[in-house]
C-alpha positions in Angstrom: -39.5 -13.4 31.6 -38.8 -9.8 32.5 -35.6 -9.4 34.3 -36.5 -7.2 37.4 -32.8 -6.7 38.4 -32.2 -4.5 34.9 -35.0 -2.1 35.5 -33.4 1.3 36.7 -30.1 2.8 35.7 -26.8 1.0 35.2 -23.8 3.4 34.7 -20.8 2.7 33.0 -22.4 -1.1 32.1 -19.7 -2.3 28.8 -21.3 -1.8 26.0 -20.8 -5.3 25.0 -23.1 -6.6 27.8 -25.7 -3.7 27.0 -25.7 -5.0 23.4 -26.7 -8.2 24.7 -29.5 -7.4 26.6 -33.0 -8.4 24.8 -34.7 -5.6 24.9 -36.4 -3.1 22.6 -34.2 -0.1 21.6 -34.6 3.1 19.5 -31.9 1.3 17.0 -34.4 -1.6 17.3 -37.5 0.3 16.6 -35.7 1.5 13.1 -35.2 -2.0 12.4 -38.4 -2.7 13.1 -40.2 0.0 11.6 -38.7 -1.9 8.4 -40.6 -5.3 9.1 -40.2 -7.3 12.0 -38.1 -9.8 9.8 -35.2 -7.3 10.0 -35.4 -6.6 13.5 -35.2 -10.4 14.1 -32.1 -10.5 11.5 -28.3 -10.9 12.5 -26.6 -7.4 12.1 -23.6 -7.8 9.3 -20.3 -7.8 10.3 -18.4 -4.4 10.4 -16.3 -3.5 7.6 -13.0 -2.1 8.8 -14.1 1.3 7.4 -17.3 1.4 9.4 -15.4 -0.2 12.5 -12.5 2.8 11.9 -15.4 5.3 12.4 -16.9 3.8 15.7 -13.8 3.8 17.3 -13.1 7.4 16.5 -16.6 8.3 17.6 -16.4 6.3 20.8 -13.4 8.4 21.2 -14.4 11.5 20.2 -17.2 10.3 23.5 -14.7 9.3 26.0 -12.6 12.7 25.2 -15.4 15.0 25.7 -17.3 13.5 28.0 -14.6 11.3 30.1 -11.6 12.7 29.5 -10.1 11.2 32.4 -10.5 7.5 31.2 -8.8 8.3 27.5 -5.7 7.4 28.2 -6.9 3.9 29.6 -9.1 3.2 26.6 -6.8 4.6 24.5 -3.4 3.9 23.0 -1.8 6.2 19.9 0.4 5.3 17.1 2.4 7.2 14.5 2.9 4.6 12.3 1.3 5.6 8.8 -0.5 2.1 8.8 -1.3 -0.5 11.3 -2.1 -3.9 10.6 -5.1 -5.8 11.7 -2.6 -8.0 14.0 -1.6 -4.9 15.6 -5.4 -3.6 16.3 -6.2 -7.0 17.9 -3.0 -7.2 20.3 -4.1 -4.2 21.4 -6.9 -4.7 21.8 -6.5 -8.1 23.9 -4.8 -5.3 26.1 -8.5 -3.8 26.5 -7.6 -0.5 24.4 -8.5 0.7 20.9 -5.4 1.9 18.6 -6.0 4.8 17.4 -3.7 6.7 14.9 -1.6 9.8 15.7 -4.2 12.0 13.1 -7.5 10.8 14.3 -6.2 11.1 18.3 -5.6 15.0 17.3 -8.9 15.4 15.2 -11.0 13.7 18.6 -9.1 15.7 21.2 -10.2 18.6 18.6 -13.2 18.1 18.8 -13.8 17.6 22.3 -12.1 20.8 23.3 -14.3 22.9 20.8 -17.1 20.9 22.6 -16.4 21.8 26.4 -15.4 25.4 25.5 -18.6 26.0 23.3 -20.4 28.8 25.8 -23.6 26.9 25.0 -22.2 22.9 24.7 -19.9 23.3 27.0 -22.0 23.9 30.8 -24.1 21.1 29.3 -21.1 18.2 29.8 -20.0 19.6 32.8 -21.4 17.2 36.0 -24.0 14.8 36.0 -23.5 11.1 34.3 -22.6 9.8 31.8 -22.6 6.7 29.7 -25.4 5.7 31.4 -27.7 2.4 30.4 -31.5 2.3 31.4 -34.0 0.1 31.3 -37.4 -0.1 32.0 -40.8 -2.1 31.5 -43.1 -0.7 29.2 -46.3 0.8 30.6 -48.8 -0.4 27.9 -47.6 -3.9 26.8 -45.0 -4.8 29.6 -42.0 -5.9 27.6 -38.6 -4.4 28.4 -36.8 -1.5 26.7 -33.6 0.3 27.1 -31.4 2.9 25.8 -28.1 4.4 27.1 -27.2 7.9 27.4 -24.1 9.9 26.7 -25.5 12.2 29.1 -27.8 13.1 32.3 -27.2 16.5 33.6 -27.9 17.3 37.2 -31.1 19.6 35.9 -32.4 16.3 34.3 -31.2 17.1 30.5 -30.3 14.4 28.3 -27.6 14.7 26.2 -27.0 13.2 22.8 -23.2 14.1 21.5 -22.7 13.7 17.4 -20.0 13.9 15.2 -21.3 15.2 11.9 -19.7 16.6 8.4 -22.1 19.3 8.7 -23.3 21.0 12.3 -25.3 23.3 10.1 -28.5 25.0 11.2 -31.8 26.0 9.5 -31.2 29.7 9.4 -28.3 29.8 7.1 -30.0 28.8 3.9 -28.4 25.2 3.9 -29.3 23.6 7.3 -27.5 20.2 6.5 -28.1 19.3 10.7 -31.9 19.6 10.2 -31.8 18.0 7.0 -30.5 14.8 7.9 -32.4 15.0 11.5 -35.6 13.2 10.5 -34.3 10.9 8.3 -31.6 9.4 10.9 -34.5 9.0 13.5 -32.8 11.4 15.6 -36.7 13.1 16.6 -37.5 9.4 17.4 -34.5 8.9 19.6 -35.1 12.0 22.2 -38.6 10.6 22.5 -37.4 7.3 23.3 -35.0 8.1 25.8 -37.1 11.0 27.6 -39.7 8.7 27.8 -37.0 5.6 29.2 -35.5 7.9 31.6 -38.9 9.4 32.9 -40.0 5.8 33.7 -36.8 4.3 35.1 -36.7 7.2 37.5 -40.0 8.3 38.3 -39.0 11.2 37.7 -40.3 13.2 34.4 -37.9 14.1 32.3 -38.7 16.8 29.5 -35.3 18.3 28.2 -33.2 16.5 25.3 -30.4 18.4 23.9 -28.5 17.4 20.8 -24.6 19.0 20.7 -23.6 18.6 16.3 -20.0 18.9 16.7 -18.0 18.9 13.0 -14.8 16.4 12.6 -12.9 18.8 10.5 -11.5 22.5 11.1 -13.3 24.7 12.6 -15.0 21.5 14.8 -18.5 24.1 14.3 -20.6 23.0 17.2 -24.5 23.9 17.1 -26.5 22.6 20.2 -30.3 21.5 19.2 -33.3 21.2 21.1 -36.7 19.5 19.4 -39.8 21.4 19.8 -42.7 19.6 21.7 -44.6 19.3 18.2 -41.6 17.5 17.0 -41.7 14.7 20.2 -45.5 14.5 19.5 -44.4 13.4 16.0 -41.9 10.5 17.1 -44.7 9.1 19.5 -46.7 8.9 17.1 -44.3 6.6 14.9 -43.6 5.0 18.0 -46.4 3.5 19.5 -47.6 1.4 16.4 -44.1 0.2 16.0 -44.4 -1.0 20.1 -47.8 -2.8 19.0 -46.5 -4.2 16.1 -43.6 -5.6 18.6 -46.0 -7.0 21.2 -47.7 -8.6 18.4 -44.9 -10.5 17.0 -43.5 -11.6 21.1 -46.9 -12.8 21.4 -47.4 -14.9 18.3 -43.6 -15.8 17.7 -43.9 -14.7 14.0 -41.4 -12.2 12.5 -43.0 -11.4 9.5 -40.9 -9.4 6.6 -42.7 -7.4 3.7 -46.3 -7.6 3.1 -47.1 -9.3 0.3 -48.8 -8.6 -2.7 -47.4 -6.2 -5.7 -46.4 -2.9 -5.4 -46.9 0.1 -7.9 -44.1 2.6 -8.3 -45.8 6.0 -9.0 -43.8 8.9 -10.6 -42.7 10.9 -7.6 -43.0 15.0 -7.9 -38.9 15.4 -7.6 -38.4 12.6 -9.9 -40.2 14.7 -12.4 -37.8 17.6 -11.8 -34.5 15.2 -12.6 -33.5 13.8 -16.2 -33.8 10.4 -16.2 
């Protein structure tokens, strides 16, 4: 059954109980796009490297785009190592521990963010960290996504920590490399789509601010085209039959079968293997 209450927007709903909610996300359409066996699957636990990197990133969030619940969420050591026992006591205390070097590098960050003459007006006012939900027009399931940011003139923001804020006009363009293979083209059209829906109000601007973790924090602010939102709903929609199809039959089905051939790529040819 469709839960009625959840339609709309929830701000500042823990992330936890977000998580929870059965519902079809962008993270799940990547999952899905994979088979629908590995949508269904358990997600494997965190290594502490990869659970090191979320906290600095929710961090790196909070500082840019909530500075004035850090120090709540928030508690700094400058001991050279911490222990897990440490990290869980404070956590019981509803904070993450953070270390003396990675609070620096995130506070950083966040000010090269909100002094950036083109980042910087966009995390200014409006809401943020704001979960949405909404029932989907063609097939009626529900979907969600959360937002780091809604300005007041309706643009979404997305804020990313990246090695490399690189642009296309430099020769290397490491941002835009890396763009369509993390789904990021996918994700705006999901959430302008969401947001349009949940508020009934159309929504047409999504903004992505590439802020670097190291010296100089290099910040670049991107904006995808229309042809490049026409591109994600088209990856989309199948993926949102293929999940009706699977809530309707109760199969999660992985690969197809049958063999595969492995052709001889054009850049494999170019490498010496």
């Amino acid at each position: 059954m469709l839960e009625s209450n959840l339609i709309g927007f929830h701000p500042h709903m823990p992330f936890d109980k977000y998580l929870a909610i059965d519902a079809l996300s962008n993270s799940g359409l990547k999952k899905l796009a994979k088979s629908p066996a590995h949508y269904k699957a358990p997600d494997k636990p965190r290594t502490p490297q990869q659970q090191l990197a979320l906290d600095i990133g929710s961090a790196f969030h909070t500082a840019t785009l909530e500075p004035e619940l850090y120090d709540e969420l928030y508690c700094i050591t400058k001991t050279a190592r911490v222990s897990a026992a440490e990290r869980a006591s404070v956590k019981e205390q509803g904070k993450t521990l953070l270390k003396q070097a990675d609070h620096s590098n995130v506070q950083a960050m966040a000010r090269a963010v909100r002094e950036h003459p083109d980042a910087g007006p966009l995390v200014q006012g409006g809401v943020t960290e704001i979960s949405f939900f909404w029932q989907d027009p063609d097939f009626g399931f529900l979907c969600k996504g959360r937002a780091d940011q809604i300005t007041d003139s309706r643009i979404i923001v997305d804020l990313k920590s990246t090695a490399d804020a690189d642009d296309q006009n430099t020769g290397y363009g490491a941002f835009v490399k890396n763009f369509f293979s993390l789904g990021y083209h996918q994700q705006a059209y999901w959430y302008l789509n969401g947001v349009s829906i949940a508020s009934g109000v159309p929504h047409d601007q999504f903004v992505f601010i590439a802020c670097e973790k190291d010296p100089p924090y290099g910040i670049n602010v991107y904006w995808p085209d229309k042809e490049v939102l026409l591109w994600a709903m088209e990856k989309i929609e199948p993926l949102k039959l293929r999940y009706a199809e699977c809530l309707e039959s109760g199969l999660w089905p992985s690969y197809p079968t049958g063999i595969k051939i492995i052709e001889m790529p054009g850049w494999a040819k170019k490498r010496d293997y």
